[in-house]
C-alpha positions as CSV (number, residue, x, y, z in Angstrom):
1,X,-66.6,-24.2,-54.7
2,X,-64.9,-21.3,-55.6
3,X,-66.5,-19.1,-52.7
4,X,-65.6,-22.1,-50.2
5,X,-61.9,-21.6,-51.4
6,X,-62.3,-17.5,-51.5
7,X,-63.2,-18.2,-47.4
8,X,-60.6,-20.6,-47.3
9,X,-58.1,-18.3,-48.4
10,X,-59.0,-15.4,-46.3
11,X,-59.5,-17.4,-43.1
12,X,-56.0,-18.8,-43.8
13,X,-54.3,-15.1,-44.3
14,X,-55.6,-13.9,-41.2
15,X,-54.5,-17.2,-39.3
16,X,-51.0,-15.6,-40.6
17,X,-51.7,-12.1,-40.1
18,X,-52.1,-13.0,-36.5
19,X,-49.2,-15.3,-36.1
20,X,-47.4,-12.8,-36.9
21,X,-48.5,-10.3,-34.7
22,X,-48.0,-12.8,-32.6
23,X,-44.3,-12.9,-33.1
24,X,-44.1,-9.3,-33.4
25,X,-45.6,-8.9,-29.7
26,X,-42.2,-9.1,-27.7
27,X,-42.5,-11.4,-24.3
28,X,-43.1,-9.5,-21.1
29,X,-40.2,-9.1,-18.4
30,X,-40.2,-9.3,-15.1
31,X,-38.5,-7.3,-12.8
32,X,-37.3,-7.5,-9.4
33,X,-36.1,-4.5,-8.0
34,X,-35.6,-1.8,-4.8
35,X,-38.7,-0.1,-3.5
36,X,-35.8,3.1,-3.7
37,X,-36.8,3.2,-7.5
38,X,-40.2,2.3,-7.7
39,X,-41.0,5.0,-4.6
40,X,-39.1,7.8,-6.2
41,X,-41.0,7.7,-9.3
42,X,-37.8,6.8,-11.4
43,X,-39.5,3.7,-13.1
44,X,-42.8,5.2,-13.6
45,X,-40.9,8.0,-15.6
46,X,-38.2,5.5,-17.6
47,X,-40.2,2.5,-18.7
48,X,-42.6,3.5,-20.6
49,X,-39.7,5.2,-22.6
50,X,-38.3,1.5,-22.6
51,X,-41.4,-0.6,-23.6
52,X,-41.9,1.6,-26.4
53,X,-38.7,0.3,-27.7
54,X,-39.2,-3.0,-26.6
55,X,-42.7,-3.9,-27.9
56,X,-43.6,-5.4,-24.5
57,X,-44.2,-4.4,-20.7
58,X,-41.9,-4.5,-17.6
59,X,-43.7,-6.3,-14.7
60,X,-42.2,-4.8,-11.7
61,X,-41.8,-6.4,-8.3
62,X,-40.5,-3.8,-6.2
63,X,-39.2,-5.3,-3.2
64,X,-36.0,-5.0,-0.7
65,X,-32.5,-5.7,-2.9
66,X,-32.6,-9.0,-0.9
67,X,-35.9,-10.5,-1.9
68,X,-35.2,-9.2,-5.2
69,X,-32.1,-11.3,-5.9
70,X,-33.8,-14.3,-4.1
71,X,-37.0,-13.7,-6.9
72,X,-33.8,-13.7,-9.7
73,X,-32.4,-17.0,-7.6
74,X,-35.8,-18.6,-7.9
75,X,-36.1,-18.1,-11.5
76,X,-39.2,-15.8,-10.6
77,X,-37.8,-12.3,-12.0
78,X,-36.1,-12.0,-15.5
79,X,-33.9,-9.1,-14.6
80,X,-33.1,-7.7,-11.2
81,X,-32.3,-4.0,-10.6
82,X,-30.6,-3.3,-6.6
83,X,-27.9,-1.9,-4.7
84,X,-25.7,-3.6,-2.3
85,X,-22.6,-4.3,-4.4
86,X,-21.4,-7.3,-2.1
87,X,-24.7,-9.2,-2.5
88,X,-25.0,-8.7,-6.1
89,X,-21.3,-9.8,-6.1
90,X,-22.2,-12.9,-4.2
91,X,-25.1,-13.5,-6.4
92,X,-23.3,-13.5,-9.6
93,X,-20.1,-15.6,-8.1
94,X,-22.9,-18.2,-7.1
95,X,-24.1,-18.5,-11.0
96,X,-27.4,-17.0,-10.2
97,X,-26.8,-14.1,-12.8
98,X,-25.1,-14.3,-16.1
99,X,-24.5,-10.4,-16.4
100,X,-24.1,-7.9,-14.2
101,X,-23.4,-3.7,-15.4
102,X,-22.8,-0.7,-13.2
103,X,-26.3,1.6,-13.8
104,X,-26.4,4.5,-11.5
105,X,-25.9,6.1,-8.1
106,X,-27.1,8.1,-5.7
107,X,-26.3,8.8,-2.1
108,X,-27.6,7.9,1.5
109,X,-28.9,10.5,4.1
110,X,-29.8,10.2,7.6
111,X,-33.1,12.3,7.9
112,X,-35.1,13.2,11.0
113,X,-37.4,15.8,13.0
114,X,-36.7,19.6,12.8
115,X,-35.9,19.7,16.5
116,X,-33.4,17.3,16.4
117,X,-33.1,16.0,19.4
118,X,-29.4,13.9,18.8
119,X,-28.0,17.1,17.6
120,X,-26.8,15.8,14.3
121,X,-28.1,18.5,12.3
122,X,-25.2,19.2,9.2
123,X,-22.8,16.4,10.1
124,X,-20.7,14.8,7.5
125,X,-19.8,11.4,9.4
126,X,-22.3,8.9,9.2
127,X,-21.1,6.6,12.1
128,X,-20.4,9.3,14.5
129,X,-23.7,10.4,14.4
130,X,-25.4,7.2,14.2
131,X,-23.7,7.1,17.8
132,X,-25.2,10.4,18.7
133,X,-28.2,9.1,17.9
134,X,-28.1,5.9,19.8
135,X,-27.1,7.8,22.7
136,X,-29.7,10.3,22.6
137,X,-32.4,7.5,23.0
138,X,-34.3,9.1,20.0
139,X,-36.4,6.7,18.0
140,X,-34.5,5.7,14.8
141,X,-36.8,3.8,12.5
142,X,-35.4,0.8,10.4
143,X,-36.2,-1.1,7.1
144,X,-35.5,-4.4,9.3
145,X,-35.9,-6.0,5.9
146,X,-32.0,-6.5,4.5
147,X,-32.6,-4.2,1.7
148,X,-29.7,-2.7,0.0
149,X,-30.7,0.2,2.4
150,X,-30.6,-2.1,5.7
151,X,-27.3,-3.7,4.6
152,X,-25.9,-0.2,4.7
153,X,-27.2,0.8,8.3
154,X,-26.1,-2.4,9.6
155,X,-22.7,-1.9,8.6
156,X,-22.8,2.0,9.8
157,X,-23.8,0.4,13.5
158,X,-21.3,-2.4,13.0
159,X,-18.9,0.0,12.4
160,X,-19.6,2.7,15.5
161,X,-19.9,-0.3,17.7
162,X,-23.5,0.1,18.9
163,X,-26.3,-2.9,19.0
164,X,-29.8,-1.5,18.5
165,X,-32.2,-1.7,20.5
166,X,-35.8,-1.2,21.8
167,X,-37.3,0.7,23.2
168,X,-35.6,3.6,20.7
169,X,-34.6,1.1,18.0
170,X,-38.1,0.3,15.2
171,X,-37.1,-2.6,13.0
172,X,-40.0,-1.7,10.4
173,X,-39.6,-4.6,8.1
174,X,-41.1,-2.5,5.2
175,X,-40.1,-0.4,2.3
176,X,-38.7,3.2,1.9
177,X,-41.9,5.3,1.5
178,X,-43.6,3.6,4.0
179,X,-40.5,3.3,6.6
180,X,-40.4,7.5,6.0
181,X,-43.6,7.5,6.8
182,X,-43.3,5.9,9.8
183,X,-40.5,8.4,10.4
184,X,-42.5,11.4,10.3
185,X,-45.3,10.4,12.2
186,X,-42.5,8.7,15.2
187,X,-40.9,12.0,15.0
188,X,-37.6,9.6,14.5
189,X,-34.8,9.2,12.6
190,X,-33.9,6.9,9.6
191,X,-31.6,6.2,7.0
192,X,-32.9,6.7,3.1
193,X,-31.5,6.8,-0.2
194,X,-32.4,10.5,-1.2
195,X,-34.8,9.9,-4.2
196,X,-37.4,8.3,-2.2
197,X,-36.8,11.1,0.9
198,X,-37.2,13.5,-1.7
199,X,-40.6,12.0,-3.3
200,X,-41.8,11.7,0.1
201,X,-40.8,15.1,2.2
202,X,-43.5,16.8,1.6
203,X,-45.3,13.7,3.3
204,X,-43.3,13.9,6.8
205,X,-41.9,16.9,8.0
206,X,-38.3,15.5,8.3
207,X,-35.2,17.6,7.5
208,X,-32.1,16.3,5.9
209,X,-29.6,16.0,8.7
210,X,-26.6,14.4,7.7
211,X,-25.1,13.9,4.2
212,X,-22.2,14.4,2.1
213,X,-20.0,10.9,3.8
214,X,-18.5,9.0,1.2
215,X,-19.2,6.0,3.1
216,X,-23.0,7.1,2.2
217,X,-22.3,6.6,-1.5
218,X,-25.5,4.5,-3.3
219,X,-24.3,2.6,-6.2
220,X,-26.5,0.8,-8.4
221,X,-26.4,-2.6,-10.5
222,X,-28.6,-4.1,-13.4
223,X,-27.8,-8.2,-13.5
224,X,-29.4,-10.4,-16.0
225,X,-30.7,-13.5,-14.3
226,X,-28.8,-16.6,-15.7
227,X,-31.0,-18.7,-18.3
228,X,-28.9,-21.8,-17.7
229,X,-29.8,-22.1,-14.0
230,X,-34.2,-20.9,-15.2
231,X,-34.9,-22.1,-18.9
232,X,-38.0,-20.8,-18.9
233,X,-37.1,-17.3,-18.5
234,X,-37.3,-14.5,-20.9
235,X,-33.7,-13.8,-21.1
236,X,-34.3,-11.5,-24.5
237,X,-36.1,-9.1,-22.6
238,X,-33.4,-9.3,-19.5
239,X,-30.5,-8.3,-21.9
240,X,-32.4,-5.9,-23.9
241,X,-33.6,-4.1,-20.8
242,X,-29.5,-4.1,-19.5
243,X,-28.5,-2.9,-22.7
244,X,-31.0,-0.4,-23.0
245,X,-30.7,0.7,-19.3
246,X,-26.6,1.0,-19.7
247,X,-27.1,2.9,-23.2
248,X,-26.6,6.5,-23.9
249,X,-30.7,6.8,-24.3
250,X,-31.3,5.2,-20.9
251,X,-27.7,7.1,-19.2
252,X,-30.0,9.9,-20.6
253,X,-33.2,9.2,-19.3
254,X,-31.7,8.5,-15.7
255,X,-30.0,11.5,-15.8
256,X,-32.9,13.6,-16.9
257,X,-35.4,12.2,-14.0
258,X,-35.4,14.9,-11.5
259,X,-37.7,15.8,-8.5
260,X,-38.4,19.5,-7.7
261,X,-36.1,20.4,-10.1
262,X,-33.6,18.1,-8.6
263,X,-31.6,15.5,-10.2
264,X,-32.1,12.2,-8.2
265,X,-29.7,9.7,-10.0
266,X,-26.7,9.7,-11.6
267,X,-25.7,7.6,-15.0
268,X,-22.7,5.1,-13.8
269,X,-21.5,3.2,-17.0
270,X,-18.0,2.5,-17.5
């Protein structure tokens, strides 16, 4: 009897050893967000620093900034990290999100072949060489896929009153890296945010033509999907990835990401 209760006793304390390991283990988020961050390495370089904190892991879904914020309208994405400020505005006036921060920038270049055939080559307006281009007949390659990154180029044709078109217009309808790719093989031009150009130069052979418009400036936001609208989700994890993202260790770990040398994003808390 008293070895049956000895057994008893021990099967009972490691039942509660591993209930509460169980409750230690922190719930897994999922996150929707631009193939610009996955493609540049950034994420690959920050969360780990993150989950280390966290106790769990960061399943990412790296995607265009509009199928990311339709995963976070869905309820399938816990937290959604993208870049086209009046569709995360939209999102959040809608009641999709319950908290949205300013995380980071960078900036927009249009890239293409050495030889240049538009003769854009160290321009600093984006829509008058987006006409040049146009013009030129040259092949400009397209995400096609109303990323944060397509938003941008349609309002930069929008704005220089051109309608693309085939045969020198390639709506891609895929992400960065591989719309670069394209790129370089096309000998074309394209639109990029300049992480993922710089992660992936060595890969195509295109030169950065034009840069340095204002109007090419990349702003970054981290929104927290709303739990009222998805019960099941693991809002925790959201905020804590937010507040860790928008704190001076993850300013700091932005900040510190570089390629070449190079710093690729810039900490934008207010």
């Amino acid at each position: 009897m008293r070895k049956l209760h000895g057994c008893l006793h021990i099967a009972l304390l490691t039942l509660a050893l591993l209930a509460g390991g169980a409750a230690v283990a922190a719930e897994d988020i999922r996150l929707a967000t631009t193939t610009s961050t996955e493609n540049s390495g950034l994420l690959g370089v920050i969360l780990p620093m993150f989950e280390k904190k966290y106790g769990g892991k960061v399943r990412v879904v790296a995607v265009g900034t509009g199928a990311a914020l339709k995963l976070g309208e869905n309820g399938d994405a816990d937290v959604v990290l993208v870049h086209a400020r009046e569709l995360e505005d939209k999102f959040m006036a809608a009641g999709h999100g319950s908290v949205r921060r300013d995380v980071m920038y960078n900036d927009f270049i249009i890239v293409g072949p050495k030889a240049d055939p538009a003769g854009v080559r160290g321009s600093k307006d984006v829509i008058a060489s987006m006409k040049r281009i146009s013009a030129s007949g040259a092949r400009f390659v397209s995400r096609g896929d109303e990323s944060g990154t397509h938003q941008m180029e349609k309002g930069y044709w929008k704005q220089a009153g051109v309608t693309p078109q085939t045969p020198w217009y390639v709506s891609a309808g895929q992400g960065m890296g591989q719309v670069l790719t394209m790129a370089g093989q096309m000998q074309g031009y394209t639109l990029t945010d300049r992480a993922t150009y710089a992660a992936y130069r060595d890969k195509t052979g295109l030169d950065v033509l034009v840069e340095g418009d204002r109007r090419m400036f990349n702003p970054y936001g981290v929104i927290a999907v709303n739990p009222q609208r998805h019960p099941g989700l693991n809002n925790k994890g959201a905020m804590a990835f937010v507040d860790w993202m928008t704190s001076a260790e993850g300013q700091k770990a932005i900040a510190d990401f570089k390629i070449n040398g190079v710093q690729m994003f810039f900490p934008d808390t207010h």
